[in-house]
C-alpha positions, 0 to 999 in steps of 0.5 A: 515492499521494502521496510525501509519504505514509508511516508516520511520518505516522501517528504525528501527535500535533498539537495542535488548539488552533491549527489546525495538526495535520495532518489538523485540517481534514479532520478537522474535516470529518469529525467535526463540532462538533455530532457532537462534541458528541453523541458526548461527550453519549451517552458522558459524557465532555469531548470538547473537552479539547484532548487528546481533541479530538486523539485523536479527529481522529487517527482519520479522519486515520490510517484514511485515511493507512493506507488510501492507503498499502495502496491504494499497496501494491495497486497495487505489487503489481499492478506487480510481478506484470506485471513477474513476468509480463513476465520470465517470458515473457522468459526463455521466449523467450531460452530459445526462442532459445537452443534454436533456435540464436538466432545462425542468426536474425542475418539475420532481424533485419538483413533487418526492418531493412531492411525496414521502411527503419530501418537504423543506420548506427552498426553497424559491424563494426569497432566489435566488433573482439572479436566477429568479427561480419559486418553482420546479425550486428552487428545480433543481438548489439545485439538480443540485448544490448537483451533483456539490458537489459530483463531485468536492468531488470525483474529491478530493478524485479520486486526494488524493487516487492516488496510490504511483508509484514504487512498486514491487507487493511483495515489502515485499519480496523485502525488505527482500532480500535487508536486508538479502544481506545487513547483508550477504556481509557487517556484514558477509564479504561474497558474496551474489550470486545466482546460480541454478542447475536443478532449484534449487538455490545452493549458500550458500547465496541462503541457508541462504535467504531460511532459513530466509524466511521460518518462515516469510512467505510462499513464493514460491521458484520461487519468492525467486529466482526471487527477489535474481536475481533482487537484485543482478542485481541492486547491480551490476548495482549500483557498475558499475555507482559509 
């Protein structure tokens, strides 16, 4: 996921006229004139006001933002349960360890040292003048000290990759639904509503959302329907407690 990508992105209120929103070209892509035109023709509406024009590129530009944020979101998760997984185990083991009188196993360390033709010359009893520690027990407290560093570094990492709580699953299209809605009943005047028959949606707002997510992205009739009833759930939510 690009750095640059953040929530605020999503708030983009560029202004097409000159090319230069954020978006404008992938956008543009997406929802070309000709679609444009259909779609203002279908629908009877003046899709290339500049205000409109806008509104409907924020919808290919926003699904697509939101969704590489959750698929950043994913991946974080995944992370942090490795990480979870990692510590877990390390804490086991110093359990282990501990268990077994981990200090009685100073000479092993020193002995794979020597073994493998990797012994440090740094380690010096002398160095550890509050430790009282012979040479293989040089050797332990560094190893045990490593295990400490990677401990506290993952219990770091295992805090900083905590996944953002609040997210549907397709939070892209979640977004998309709250956009088109938004453009159907504030700049079209009308009302967003879903009904279906024999499971099909029938509104004229089901039509118009279906025919915007089209080019988007290939989304299952089942979740459009899904997302609309949610959306028109809150928005109804919303009105009755303000």
């Amino acid at each position: 996921m690009s750095e640059e990508l953040d929530l605020e992105s999503l708030l983009w209120d560029g202004d097409v006229s000159d090319d230069t929103g954020p978006g404008y070209v992938e956008s543009k892509d997406v929802y070309p004139d000709e679609f444009i035109a259909r779609l203002a023709k279908d629908f009877e509406f003046d899709a290339f006001g500049t205000h409109n024009l806008t509104r409907l590129y924020e919808i290919p530009y926003r699904y697509k933002l939101m969704n590489d944020l959750v698929a950043g979101d994913r991946e974080r998760e995944k992370s942090h349960l490795r990480h979870v997984r990692m510590l877990k185990a390390l804490n086991t083991f110093r359990d282990v360890l501990e268990a077994e009188g981990g200090h009685d196993f100073n000479m092993e360390v020193a002995r794979g040292a020597v073994l493998s033709g990797d012994l440090d010359p740094q380690l010096d009893p002398a160095d550890y003048p509050d430790k009282n520690l012979s040479a293989r027990g040089c050797y332990w407290f560094e190893f045990d000290r490593y295990l400490t560093f990677f401990e506290r570094g993952l219990a770091d990492s295992i805090e900083r990759l905590k996944s953002k709580a609040g997210r549907y699953k397709n939070e892209g299209l979640s977004l998309a639904i709250s956009n088109i809605a938004n453009f159907w009943e504030y700049d079209l005047g009308r009302k967003f509503t879903f009904d279906a028959y024999e499971g099909q949606g029938i509104t004229d707002a089901y039509d118009f959302t279906k025919a915007l997510l089209e080019p988007v992205d290939d989304i299952p009739d089942e979740q459009i329907k899904t997302a609309m009833r949610r959306e028109i759930k809150e928005r109804r939510a919303f009105k009755e407690n303000h």
